[in-house]
C-alpha positions in Angstrom: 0.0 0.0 0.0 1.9 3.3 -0.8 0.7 6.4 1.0 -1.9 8.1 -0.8 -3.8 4.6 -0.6 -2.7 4.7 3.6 -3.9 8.9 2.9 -7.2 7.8 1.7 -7.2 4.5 3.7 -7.3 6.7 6.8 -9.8 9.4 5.3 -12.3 7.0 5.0 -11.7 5.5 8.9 -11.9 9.0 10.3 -15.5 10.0 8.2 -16.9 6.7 10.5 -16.4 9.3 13.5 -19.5 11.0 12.3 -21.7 7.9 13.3 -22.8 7.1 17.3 -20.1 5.6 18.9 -20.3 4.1 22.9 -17.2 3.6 25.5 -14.3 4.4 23.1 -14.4 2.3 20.5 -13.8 5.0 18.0 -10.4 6.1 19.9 -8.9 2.2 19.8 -10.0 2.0 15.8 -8.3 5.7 15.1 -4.9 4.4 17.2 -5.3 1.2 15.3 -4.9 2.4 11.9 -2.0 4.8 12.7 -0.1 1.8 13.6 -1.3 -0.1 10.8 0.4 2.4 8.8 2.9 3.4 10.5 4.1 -0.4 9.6 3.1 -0.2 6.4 5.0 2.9 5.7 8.7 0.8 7.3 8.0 -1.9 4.9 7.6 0.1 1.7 10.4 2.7 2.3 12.4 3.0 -0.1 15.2 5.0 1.5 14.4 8.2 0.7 13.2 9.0 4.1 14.1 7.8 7.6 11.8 9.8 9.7 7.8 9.1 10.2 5.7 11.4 11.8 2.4 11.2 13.5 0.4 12.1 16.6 -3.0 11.0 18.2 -4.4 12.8 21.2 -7.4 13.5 23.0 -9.0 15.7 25.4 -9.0 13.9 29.0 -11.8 15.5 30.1 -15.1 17.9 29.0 -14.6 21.6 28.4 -17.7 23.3 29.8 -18.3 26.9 28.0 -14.8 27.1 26.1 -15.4 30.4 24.6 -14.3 31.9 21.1 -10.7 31.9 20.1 -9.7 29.0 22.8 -6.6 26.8 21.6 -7.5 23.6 22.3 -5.3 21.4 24.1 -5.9 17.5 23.7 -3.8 16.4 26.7 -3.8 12.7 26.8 -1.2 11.5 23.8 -1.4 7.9 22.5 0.5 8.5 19.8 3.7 10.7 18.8 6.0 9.1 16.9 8.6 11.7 16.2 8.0 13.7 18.9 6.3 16.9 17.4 3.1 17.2 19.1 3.1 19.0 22.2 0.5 18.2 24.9 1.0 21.6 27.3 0.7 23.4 24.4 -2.0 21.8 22.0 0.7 22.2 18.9 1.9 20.1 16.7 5.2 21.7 15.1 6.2 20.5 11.6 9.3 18.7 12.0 9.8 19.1 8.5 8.8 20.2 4.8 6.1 18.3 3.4 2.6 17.3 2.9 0.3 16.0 5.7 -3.2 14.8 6.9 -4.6 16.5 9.8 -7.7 14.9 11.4 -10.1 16.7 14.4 -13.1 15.3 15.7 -15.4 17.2 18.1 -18.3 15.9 20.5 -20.7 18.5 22.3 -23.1 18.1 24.8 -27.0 17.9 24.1 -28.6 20.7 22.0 -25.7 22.7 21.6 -23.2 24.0 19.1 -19.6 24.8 18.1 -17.0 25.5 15.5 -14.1 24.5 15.3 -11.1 25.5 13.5 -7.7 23.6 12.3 -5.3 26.7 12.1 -1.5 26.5 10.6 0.3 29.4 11.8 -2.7 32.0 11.7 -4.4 30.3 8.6 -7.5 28.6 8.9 -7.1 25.7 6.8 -10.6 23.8 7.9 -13.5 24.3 9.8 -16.3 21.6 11.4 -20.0 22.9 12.8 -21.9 20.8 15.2 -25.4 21.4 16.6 -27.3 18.7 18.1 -27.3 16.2 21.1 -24.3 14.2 22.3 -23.2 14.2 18.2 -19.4 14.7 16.8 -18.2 15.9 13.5 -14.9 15.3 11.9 -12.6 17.7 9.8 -9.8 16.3 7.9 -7.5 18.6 6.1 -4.3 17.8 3.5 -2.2 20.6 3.6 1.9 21.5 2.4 3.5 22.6 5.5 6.8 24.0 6.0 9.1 22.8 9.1 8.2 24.9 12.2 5.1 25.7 11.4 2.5 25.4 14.3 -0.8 23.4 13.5 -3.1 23.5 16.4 -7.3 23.3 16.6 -9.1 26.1 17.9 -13.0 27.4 18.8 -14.3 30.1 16.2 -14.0 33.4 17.3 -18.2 33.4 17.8 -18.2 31.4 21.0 -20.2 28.5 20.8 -23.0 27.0 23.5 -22.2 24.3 26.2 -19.6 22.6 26.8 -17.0 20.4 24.4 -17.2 17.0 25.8 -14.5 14.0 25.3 -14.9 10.7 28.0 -15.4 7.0 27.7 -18.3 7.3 25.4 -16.5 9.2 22.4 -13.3 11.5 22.7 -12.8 14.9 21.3 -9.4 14.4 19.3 -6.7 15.6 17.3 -4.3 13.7 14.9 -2.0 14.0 11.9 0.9 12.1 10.4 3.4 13.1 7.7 2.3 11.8 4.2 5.8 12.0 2.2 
């Protein structure tokens, strides 16, 4: 499998996080795959790079009335192979020049609603809405990225309603992973 088949392997796999999911399930499937490729990747390198990227992390815990602008922080890693997502800060820093998948998932509590925004540097490069009850929407965004950069999620500058929520019944979450 080369790694636009792993790219749209793992587009597909994170869309599934729009549908119901109960005590986690969602967060062992997502860890799954970036493993999955993560050894697909070793066995089909062909030399031209050593170094693999990616990150998977969630919020530990609900964030009741966020606000508008609010970095988000997902604070419990799983993943971080190559050590450029930063858990105090919220950030993933490009470790180097090239093109990558960024996935963001968002849960919120019943009959309430928030945006969401995947920001690189101080460009929004996507954007989710979610209204309803106990629902989550995913963004997923390819982008170029240039090392240093700073990719991070963030809460729209309109403040949303009620709180973000992420526990054992679906996570709020943040991943990416160097495509080539």
């Amino acid at each position: 499998m080369n790694t636009l088949h792993s790219a749209v392997f793992v587009t597909l796999v994170f869309a599934c996080a729009n549908f119901p999911v109960t005590y986690g399930k969602l967060v062992s499937i997502q860890e799954d795959v970036l493993r999955a490729l993560l050894v697909m990747n070793r066995s089909c390198d062909t030399g031209a790079s050593s170094s693999h990227y990616a990150f998977y992390a969630y919020l530990s815990h609900d964030l009741p009335e966020p606000g508008g602008n609010r970095h988000l922080i997902y604070d419990t890693v799983k993943t971080n192979i190559g050590d450029a997502y930063n858990n105090i800060t919220g950030t993933f820093t490009v470790p180097r020049n090239g093109i990558y998948s960024f996935t963001w998932s968002t849960r919120v509590q019943c009959s309430k609603a928030h945006t969401t925004e995947l920001v690189l540097n101080t460009r929004v490069l996507g954007s989710t809405y979610i209204w309803c009850g106990y629902n989550t929407v995913t963004g997923h965004v390819v982008t170029y990225a240039s090392q240093g950069e700073a990719v991070f999620v963030r809460t729209h500058s309109s403040p949303g309603k009620g709180a973000i929520k992420s526990n054992n019944s679906g996570r709020s979450a943040f991943s990416g992973f160097l495509i080539g």
